[in-house]
N, C-alpha and C positions, 0 to 999 in steps of 0.2 A: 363680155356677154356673147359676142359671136363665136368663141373659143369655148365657151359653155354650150350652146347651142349642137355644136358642130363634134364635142365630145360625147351628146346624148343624144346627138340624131338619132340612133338604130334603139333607144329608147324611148325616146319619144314617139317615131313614128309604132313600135308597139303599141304603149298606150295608150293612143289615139284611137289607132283603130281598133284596138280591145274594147275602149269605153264605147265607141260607137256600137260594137256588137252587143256588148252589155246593154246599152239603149235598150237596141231592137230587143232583146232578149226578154231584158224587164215590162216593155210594153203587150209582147206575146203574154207573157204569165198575170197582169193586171188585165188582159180583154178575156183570158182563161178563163179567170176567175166571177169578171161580171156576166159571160157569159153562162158559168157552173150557176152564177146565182140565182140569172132570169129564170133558167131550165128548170131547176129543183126547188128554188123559195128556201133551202135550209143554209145556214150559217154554220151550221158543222159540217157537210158536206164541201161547200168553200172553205173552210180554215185546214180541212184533211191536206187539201194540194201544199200548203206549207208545211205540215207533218211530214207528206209523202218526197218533198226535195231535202227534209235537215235530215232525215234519218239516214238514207245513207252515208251524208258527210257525218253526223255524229261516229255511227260504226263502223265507219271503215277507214278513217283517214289515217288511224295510228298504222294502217297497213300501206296506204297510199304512197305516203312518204320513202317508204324502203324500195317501194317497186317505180318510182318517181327515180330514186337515186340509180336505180338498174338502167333504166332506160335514157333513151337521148331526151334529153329537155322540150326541143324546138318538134322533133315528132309526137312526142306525147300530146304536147299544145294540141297539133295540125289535125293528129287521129281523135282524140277527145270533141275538139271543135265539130270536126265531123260526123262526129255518131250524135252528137245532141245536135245537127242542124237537120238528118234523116232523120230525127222523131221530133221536130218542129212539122217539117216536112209530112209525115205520117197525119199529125194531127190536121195540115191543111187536106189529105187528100179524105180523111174521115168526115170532115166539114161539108167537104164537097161535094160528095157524095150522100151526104146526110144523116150516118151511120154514127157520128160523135156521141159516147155513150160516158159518163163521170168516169167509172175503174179505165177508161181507155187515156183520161188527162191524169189520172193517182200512176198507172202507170208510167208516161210519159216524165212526168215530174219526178219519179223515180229516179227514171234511168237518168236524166240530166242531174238529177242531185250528183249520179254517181258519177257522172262525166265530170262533174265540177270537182270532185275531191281528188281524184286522180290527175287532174288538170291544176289545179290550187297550190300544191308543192312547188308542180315544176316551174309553173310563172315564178313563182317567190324567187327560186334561185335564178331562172332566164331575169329576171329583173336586176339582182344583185350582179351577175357578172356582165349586164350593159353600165350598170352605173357607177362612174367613178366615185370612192366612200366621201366626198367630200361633199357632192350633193345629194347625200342621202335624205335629207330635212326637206329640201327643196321638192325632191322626188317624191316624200311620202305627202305631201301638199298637195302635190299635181292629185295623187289617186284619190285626197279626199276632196276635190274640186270636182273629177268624175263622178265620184258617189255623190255630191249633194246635187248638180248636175242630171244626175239619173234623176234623183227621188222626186225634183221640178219637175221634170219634163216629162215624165214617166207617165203619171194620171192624166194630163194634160194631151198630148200626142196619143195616147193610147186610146182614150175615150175619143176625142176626134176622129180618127180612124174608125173606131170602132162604129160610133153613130154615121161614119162618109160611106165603109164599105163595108161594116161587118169585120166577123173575127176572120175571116180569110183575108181582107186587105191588111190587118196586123200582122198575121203570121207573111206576107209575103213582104211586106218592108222589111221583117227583122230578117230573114233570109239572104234579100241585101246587101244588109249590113254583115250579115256572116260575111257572105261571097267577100267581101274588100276587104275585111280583118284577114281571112285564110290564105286571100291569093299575097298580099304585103307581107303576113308573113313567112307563107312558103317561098315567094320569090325578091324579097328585098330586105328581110332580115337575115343575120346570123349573128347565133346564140353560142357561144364559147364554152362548150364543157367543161366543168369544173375536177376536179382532180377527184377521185373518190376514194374513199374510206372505206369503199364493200370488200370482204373476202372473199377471196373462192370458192365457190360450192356455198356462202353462208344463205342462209334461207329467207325466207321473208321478214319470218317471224323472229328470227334473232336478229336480223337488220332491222325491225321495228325496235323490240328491245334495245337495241343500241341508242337507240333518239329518245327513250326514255331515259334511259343510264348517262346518256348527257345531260339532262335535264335534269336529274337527281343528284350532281356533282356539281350542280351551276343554281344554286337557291335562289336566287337574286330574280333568273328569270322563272323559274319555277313559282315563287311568288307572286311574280308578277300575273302569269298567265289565271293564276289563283283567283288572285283579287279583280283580273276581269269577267273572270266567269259567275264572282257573283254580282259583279256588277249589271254583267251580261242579263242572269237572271231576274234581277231587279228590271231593267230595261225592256224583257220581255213581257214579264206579268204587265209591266205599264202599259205596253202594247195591246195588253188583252183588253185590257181599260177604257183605252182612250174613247173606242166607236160606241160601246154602251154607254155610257157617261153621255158624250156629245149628240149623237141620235136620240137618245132619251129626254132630255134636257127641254122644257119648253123655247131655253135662247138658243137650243142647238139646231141642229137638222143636217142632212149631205151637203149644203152648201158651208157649213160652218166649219165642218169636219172637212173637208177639202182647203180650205184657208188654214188650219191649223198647220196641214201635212204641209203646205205648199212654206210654212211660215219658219218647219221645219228643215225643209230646202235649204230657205236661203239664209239661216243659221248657218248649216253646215259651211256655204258657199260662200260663207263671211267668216267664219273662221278658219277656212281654207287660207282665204289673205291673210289674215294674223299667220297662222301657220309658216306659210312660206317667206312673208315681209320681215319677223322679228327675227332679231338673233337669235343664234345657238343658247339656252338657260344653262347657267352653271349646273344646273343639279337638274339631268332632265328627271331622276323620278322625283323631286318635288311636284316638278311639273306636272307630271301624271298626276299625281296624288290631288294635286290643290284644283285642277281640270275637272278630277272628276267629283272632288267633293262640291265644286260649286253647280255645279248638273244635277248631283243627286240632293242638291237641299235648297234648289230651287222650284223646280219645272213641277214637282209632283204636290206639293205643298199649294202651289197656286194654284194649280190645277182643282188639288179636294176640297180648298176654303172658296172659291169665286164660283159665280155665275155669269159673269160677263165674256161671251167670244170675244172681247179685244183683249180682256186679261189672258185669255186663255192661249190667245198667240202670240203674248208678252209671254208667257210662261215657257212655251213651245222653242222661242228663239232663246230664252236664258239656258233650260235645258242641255241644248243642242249647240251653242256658240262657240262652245271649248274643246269639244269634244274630236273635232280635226285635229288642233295642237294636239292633243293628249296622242291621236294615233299616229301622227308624224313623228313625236319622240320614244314613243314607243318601238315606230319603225325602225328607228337610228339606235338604239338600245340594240333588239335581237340583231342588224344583219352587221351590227358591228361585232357584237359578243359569239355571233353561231359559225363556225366553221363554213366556207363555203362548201365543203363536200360533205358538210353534214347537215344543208340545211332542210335539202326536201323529207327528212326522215323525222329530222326536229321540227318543222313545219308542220305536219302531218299530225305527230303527238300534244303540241300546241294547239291544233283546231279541234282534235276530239276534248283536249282537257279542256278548252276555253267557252268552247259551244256545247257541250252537253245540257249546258242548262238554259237553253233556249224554248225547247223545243219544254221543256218543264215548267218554265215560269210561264209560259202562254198558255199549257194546259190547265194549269193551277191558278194561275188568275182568273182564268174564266170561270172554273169550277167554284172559288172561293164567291167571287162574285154571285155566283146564281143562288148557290148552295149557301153563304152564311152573310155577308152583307147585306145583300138586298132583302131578304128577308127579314135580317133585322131591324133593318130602317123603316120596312115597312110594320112594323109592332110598336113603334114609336107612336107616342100621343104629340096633342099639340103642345105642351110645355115643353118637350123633350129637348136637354143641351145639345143632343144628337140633333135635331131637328134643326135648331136654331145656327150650328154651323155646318152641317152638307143638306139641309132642306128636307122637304117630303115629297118628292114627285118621282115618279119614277127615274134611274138615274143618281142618287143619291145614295145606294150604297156602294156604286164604282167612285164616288167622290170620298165616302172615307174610306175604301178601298186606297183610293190615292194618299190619305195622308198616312196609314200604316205603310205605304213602300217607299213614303218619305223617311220615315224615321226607321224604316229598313237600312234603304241605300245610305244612308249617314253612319249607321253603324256598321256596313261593310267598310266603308270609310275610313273610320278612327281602327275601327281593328287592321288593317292591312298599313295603315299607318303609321301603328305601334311596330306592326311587327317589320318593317322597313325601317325602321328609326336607325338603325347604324347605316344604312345606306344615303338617309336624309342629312345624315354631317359631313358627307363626304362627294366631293365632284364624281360625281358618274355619268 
């Protein structure tokens, strides 16, 4: 244990203080956004700030990755950190002054999207060459402990703050937590450069190319990345869902829908523990596979047929229980399969191909929702089988909204499981 410990020190103390900044970072863009909402009253001007952060990372990460491999790892980090902690910064001094206008936070979320995609590479590989491959499983546990971690304490800390000082006491805690992530790791980390694979004089855009041409000679993860993106996009339109459904709902309301999210937490934050506690699975893409089929043919199905918030945070944890395992062996899958000096480039073509349909399935579930559910539920009589299983009240066509992306998510399922099946007979 102590020989473990002390081989991942300059790993661990990164992702500590990364999550920490991460905190701060996520509680800044959650008081953003209640604040966008008091100011404007509109729900699409709030949901634009999460368009305005994936769009960058959707278009430019296939570039990120090549110009990620260019540069030093641990300064990329240091300068990225920095230009998105001056326009956290930016936004307290607009605050302050009073001058905070919506295109001045769509901006802001911008520019950190872009700081994030540019920065996303090179962590992947600063990550991989602090950890020795044996705890790679272990490791990717640790990030989703972070992430369920976050998503607790995130609503929780951030509305506190927010109701104690306002959106300037938010943005000056997460600031912070920058200052202790940037000074650890400019003065007590080091990141080991990786050997690289770049040519002289080769360009961006044929170093991009290159991490797709890995990827097109390597199916197995090319696949894989596949069948997260629709998984992804099932995941998302749920997301569009969930607030209309639960606010609309006579059993719902912001108290109920906060107990969901929170229920959602500490799913994740329990199967962190499975994650890291169970052994290595002979077949980790079974494991994916069977992870994610039980997420996608639980969480959405209770969701469309129940009215009860306790079911609905039964549903929330079944959802979200597996979904740690699936991304710790997922982890252990690419940064054992990807070159190390080819990974911020492969990185990089992995996050445009995996997440492009995020940013799609929220736009489209919302749309589908206004525009042909709920309309139709509401043209229902009182006999209606419609009626009798998602209801009549307002709220009832995001519920069979839910059971169409159940028997979505179940058919990305069996297809990416068909097409995996020589990989399911064999230890991978």
């Amino acid at each position: 244990m102590k020989n473990g410990i002390k081989q991942l020190r300059s790993y661990l103390l990164l992702w500590s203080t990364q999550s920490l900044s991460a905190l701060g970072s996520s509680m800044t863009g959650y008081a953003l956004g209640l604040w966008l909402y008091s100011s404007t009253g509109s729900a699409l001007r709030t949901a634009l700030l999460s368009v305005c952060s994936y769009a960058p990372y959707v278009m430019m990460s296939i570039f990120a990755g090549a110009l990620s491999n260019r540069w030093n790892k641990k300064c990329t980090m240091l300068v990225c950190d920095l230009l998105a902690a001056c326009t956290t910064a930016a936004a307290f001094l607009l605050i302050t002054v009073n001058v905070l206008r919506p295109w001045h936070l769509y901006l802001i979320n911008a520019l950190n999207g872009l700081m994030n995609t540019v920065q996303q590479p090179a962590s992947e590989v600063a990550a991989t060459q602090l950890i020795p491959k044996k705890y790679y499983q272990q490791t990717g546990a640790l990030r989703s402990f972070s992430q369920s971690m976050n998503t607790i304490l995130t609503p929780v800390l951030a509305t506190m703050l927010f109701a104690f000082g306002g959106l300037p006491t938010v943005i000056y805690v997460d600031l912070i937590t920058f200052a202790a992530a940037f000074v650890s790791l400019l003065l007590f980390i080091r990141i080991p450069e990786p050997k690289t694979a770049e040519k002289v004089g080769e360009s961006v855009i044929s170093s991009a190319k290159e991490g797709l041409s890995w990827l097109k000679g390597n199916p197995l993860i090319l696949k894989l990345i596949f069948f997260l993106a629709g998984i992804n996009l099932i995941a998302s339109a749920n997301g569009a869902a969930v607030s209309p459904m639960i606010l609309s709902r006579a059993a719902g309301g912001k108290a109920v829908l906060g107990s969901v999210n929170f229920c959602i937490g500490i799913a994740t934050l329990a199967g962190t523990f499975i994650a890291s506690s169970t052994p290595a699975p002979k077949n980790r893409i079974k494991a994916i596979c069977l992870s994610l089929f039980f997420s996608m043919s639980t969480e959405n199905f209770i969701l469309a047929f129940s009215d009860s918030p306790v079911i609905w945070c039964g549903g929330a944890v079944l959802g979200w229980l597996f979904i740690p395992y699936m991304g710790a062996n997922l982890d252990v899958i690419l940064r054992s399969s990807i070159p190390a000096e080819m990974q911020g480039r492969v990185y990089a073509c992995r996050n445009s191909l995996q997440f492009f349909t995020i940013p799609i399935g929220g736009i489209a579930g919302g749309a589908l929702i206004d525009r042909y559910f709920e309309p139709l539920m509401s043209r229902q009589t009182g006999g209606s089988s419609l009626i009798s299983l998602f209801g009549s009240e307002k709220g009832s066509g995001a519920a069979m909204f839910f059971a169409f992306l159940g028997f979505a998510g179940v058919a990305v399922c069996v297809v990416f499981t068909i097409l995996l099946r020589k990989e399911l007979r064999s230890d991978v």
